[in-house]
N, C-alpha and C positions, 0 to 999 in steps of 0.2 A: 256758490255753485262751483264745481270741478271743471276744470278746464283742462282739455284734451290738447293732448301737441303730436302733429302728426309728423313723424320721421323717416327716415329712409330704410333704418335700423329695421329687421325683420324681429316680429313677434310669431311665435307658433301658433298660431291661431287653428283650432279644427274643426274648420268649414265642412259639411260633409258635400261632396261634391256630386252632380250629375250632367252626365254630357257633353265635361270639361267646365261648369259652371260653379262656382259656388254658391254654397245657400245659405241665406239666413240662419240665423243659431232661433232656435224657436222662443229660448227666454225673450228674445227683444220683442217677438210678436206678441207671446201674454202679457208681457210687462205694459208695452203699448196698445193692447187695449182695453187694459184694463184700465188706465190714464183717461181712454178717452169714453169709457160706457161704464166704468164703476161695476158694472155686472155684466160678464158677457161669457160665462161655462158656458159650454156647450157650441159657441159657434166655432163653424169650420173655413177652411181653404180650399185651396188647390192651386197648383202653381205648373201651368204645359207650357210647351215650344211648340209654333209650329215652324217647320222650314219654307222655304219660297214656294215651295210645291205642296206646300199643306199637309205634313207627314206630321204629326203630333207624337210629342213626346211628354209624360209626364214627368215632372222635374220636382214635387215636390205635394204631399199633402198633408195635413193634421186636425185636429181640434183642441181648443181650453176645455182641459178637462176639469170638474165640478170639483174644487177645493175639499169638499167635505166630503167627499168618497174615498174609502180605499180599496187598495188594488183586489180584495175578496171579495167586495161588496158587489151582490147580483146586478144594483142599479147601474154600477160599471160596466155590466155587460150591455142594458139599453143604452148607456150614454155612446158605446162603440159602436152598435147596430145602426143608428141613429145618425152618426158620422159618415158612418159607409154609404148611407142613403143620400146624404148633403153631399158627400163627394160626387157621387152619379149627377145630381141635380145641374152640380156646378159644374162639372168636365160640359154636360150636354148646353149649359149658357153657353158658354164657351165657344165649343163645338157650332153652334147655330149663328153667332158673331161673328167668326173667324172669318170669313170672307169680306165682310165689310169692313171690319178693323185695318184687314193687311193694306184692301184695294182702296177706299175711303178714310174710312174713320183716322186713322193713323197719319195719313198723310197731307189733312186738312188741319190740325191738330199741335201742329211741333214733333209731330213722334209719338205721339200718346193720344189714347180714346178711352174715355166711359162714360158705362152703361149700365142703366139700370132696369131692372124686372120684378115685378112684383117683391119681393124683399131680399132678393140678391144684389149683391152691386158687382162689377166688374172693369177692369181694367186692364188696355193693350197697351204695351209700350213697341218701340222697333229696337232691334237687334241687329248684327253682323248677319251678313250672309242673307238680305234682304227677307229676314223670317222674324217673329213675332211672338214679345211672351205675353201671354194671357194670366192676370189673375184675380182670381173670383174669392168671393165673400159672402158668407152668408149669415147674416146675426142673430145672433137667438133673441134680440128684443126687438127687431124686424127693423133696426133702422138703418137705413140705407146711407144717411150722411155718415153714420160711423165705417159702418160698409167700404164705403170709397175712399176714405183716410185711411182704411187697413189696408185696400187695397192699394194706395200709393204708397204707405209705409215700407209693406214689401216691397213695390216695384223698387224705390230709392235704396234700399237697401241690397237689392241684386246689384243696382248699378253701381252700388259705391261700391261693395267687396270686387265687382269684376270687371272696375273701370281700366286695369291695365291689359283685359286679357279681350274686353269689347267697348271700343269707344263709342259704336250707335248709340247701343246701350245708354252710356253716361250719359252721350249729348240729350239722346234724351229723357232720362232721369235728370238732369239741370232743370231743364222746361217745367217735370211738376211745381217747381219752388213759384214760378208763378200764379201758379191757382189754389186760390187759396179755400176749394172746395174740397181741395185731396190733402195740401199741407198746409195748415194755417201757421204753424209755429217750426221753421227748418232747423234750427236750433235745439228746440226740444227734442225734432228728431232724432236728429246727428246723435245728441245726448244717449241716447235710450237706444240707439246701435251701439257706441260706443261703450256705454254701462254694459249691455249685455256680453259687448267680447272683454272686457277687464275682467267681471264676471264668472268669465266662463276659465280664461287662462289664468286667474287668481293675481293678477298683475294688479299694484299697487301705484296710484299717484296717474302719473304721466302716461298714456299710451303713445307704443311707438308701432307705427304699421307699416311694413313696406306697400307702397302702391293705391296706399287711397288717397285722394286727391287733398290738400288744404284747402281752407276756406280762403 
């Protein structure tokens, strides 16, 4: 197994960023979950803010797109239509929580709430500036336990990339590593972030990050 060694030493990592946030690199999300559903084209995200005042920001959305299509292929154009419509779905989960999660859910919780809906899953973490990220999942083999592990996937990985720029945040992305409905294996996590920024910056052996936390 490769072993990560986190240092002070700055890698150029490129995060595409929004709102001053970093995002997840997407490799780590197909990678993981494809880890954990074996099959899962087609399912989507969404990744909002909202602020203490309920101003929503979207911060981030995509889908696994179908291995065996190429970029000409007409079916590519369903598989996008298709996305567009899961995204609507899922802003509006969202959208319909958000008030519970900021004033309840979140705060009964450690910092974290989810929820599920007929075959979406969703999850609120808390943030700086007493506002709230929301993110939603929705599986294309409708199952909800993979759902809310993608769902924490992402959340842990907002918090690790932007633990030096929001400590909420981290404190509570720590908190999912207890429940072991969102992360069962932190390890493999960490792993499968980590692969995907080695990955992505071609970097060999060792990683060295400025700012993400050791274990």
């Amino acid at each position: 197994m490769q072993v990560y060694e986190i240092k002070k030493e700055p890698v150029n990592v490129q995060f595409k960023q929004s709102t001053g946030m970093f995002l997840p690199l997407f490799v780590g999300i197909d990678d993981m979950c494809r880890s954990l559903n074996g099959s899962c084209d087609g399912s989507a995200f969404v990744i909002v803010h909202y602020d203490a005042a309920g101003k929503k920001t979207e911060l981030d959305r995509n889908f696994i797109r179908p291995q065996y299509l190429g970029e000409d292929d007409d079916s590519q154009i369903d598989a996008i239509h298709t996305a567009h419509q899961n995204y609507l779905a899922l802003e509006q989960f969202l959208d319909e929580n958000r008030d519970y999660a900021s004033w309840e859910g979140c705060c009964q919780h450690n910092g974290y709430c989810k929820l599920v809906h007929n075959d979406d899953a969703a999850l609120f973490i808390q943030c700086k500036d007493r506002g709230i990220i929301g993110v939603a999942w929705r599986d294309t083999m409708n199952n909800t336990d993979v759902g809310l592990r993608m769902c924490a996937f992402i959340a842990y990985y907002l918090g690790l990339i932007n633990s030096e720029r929001d400590r909420t945040l981290w404190q509570a992305t720590t908190c999912l590593e207890k429940d072991t409905s969102l992360i069962a294996d932190v390890k493999s996590v960490k792993s499968t972030i980590f692969e995907s920024i080695r990955t992505t910056t071609e970097i060999t052996g060792k990683i060295k990050i400025e700012g993400i936390p050791q274990d």
